[in-house]
FIKEDREN-660515 format. One record per residue (C-alpha): x, z, y. Coordinates in steps of 0.5 Angstrom, whole numbers, plus 500, padded with zeros to 3 digits. Last residue first. Layout:
# FIKEDREN-660515
XZY/...
END
This chain:
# FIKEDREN-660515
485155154/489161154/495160158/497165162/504166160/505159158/506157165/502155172/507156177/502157183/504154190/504157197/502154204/506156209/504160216/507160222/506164226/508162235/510167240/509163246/516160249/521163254/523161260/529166260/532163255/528157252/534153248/533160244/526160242/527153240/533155236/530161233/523157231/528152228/532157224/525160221/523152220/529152215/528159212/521158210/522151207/528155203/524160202/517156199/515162195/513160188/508164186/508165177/506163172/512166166/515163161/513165154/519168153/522167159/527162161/522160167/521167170/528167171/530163177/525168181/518164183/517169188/509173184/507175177/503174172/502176165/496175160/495180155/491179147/492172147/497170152/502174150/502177144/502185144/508187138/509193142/516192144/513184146/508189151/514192153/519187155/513183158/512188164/518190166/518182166/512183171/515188175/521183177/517177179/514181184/505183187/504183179/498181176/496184168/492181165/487183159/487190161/487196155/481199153/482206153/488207158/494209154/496201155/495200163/501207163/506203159/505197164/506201170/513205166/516198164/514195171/517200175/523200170/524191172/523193181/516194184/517199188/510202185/503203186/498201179/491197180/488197173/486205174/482203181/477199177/474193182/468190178/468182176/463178180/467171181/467173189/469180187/475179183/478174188/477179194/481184191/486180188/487177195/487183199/492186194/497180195/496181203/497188203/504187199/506181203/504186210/508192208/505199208/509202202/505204196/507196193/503193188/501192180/495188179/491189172/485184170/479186166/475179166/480174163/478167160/483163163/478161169/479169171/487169170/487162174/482166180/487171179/493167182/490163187/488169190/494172189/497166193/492165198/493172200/500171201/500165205/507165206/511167213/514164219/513170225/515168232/515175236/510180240/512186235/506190232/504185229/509185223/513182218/516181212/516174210/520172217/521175223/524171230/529175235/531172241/535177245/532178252/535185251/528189252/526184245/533187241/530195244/523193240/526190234/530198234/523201237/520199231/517204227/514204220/520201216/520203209/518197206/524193211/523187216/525180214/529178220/533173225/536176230/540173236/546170240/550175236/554180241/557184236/555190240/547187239/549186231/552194230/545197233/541191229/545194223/544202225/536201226/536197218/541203215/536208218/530205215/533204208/529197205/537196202/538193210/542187208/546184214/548177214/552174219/551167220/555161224/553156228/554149229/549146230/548143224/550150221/544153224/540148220/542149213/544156215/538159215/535154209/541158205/539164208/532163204/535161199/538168199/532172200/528169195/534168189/534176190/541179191/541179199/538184198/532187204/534181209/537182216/540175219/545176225/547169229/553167232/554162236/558168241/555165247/555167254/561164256/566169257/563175254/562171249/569169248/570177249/566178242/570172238/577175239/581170237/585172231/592171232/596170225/603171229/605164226/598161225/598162233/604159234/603152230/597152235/601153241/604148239/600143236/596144242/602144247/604136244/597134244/598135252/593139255/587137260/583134254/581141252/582143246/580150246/586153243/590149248/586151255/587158253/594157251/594154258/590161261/596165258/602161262/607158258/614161256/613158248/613165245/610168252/604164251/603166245/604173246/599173252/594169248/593176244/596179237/593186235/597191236/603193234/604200229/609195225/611200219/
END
């Protein structure tokens, strides 16, 4: 078996007895070299399946025109659009993305900007993880000059750009429909982690019930990660209650359909008897059956003016520009699942 190295310039350069910095030249096309020793060198270089070293080219020019993404999960339609709407307009300028998922692992996340700023990436753009409680490793990008810009999760702890949804006002858009609905003993599900989307859902249903005078019951309020099984187990701890909710809220798509399978399990009609609701707007949410009302997030929006505020902060440089939050207007997805009336 070979043991040769990687397969550099000066190899090429060698093959064709030219210098090393005219293969350099050649490679990126500069109008200096003949079209001939383009195609040369070209033809030469897919020959010995020379890869161009991406981290020394920045080295060089300053520039990696890469971009590092940090999502939770990347096989959720809300993180994934929101890279699509990423990639809309770092593509037009001709940037490539990397995308990182964190898994909501505090440690995988402090190991994947680690692995970002050794690759040279000319920025990061991140959605903070639930279980992430300290920053130093978003603090550490920051000391670097590196432009760093957060969206959906995010914090203010950090003096960066912030592009998020308006959460509150999607929630209490949410529970003021369950209220008009008819529904006076409504449930919410949220998260225990101290994550700024989930505060805010709560925030929002709080201040909802108390406006149109419904009394708080902590028993209707049930902590989780809020996955399908969270749903199931939250749903079922609502039902051993002496009077079971009229509505259920819950801060995730995924945690209301735990949700629906179990109240259609017990023959619970959905309207009439519960009401469900759930927040993201999840492809799926309009194929179930009553299909689901629901938060829409607007991630690709979100994802396109995220990647402006990147490029806006990047064409700065060492100017730099004031940390700006932009905050989008939610939409409700009033379906079946809550229609009463």
């Amino acid at each position: 078996m070979s043991t040769k190295t990687k397969v550099t310039i000066h190899d090429i350069a060698e093959k064709l007895n030219i210098t090393a910095s005219t293969v350099s030249r050649a490679l990126n096309d500069n109008p200096r070299i003949s079209d001939a020793t383009k195609k040369a060198v070209l033809k030469t270089a897919k020959q010995l399946n020379y890869q161009p070293n991406n981290i020394a080219a920045a080295l060089r020019h300053g520039k990696s025109y890469i971009i590092g993404v940090i999502v939770p999960t990347a096989d959720r339609f809300f993180f994934a659009s929101v890279v699509r709407g990423i990639e809309e307009i770092a593509n037009n300028l001709n940037y490539k993305v990397i995308i990182c998922q964190s898994y909501d692992n505090y440690e995988k996340e402090v190991q994947t900007i680690e692995a970002l700023l050794n690759a040279r990436v000319d920025g990061i753009i991140a959605s903070i993880g639930k279980n992430t409680e300290n920053f130093d490793h978003f603090k550490k990008v920051q000391s670097k000059g590196i432009p760093l810009v957060l969206f959906d999760r995010t914090t203010d702890e950090l003096e960066v750009s912030q592009v998020m949804i308006d959460d509150y006002l999607g929630s209490y858009k949410t529970v003021e429909h369950l209220i008009q609905q008819g529904c006076r003993r409504i449930a919410h599900f949220t998260s225990p982690k101290k994550v700024s989307v989930f505060k805010e859902r709560l925030r929002g249903y709080t201040d909802a019930l108390r406006d149109y005078e419904i009394p708080y019951d902590e028993q209707l309020v049930i902590k989780s990660d809020l996955q399908l099984e969270d749903g199931r187990e939250s749903m079922k701890k609502l039902l051993k209650l002496k009077q079971m909710p009229d509505a259920v809220f819950s801060a995730s798509d995924y945690a209301a359909m735990g949700a629906m399978q179990v109240l259609k399990e017990r023959d619970i009609q959905i309207p009439e008897q519960v009401a469900l609701a759930g927040f993201s707007n999840e492809p799926f949410t309009s194929f179930t059956d009553p299909p689901l009302t629901t938060v829409d997030q607007r991630s690709i929006k979100m994802g396109n003016i995220t990647a402006e505020l990147f490029f806006e902060h990047f064409k700065a440089g060492e100017k730099g520009i004031v940390s700006q939050k932009t905050v989008l207007k939610p939409e409700l997805i009033v379906r079946k699942s809550t229609l009463r009336k």
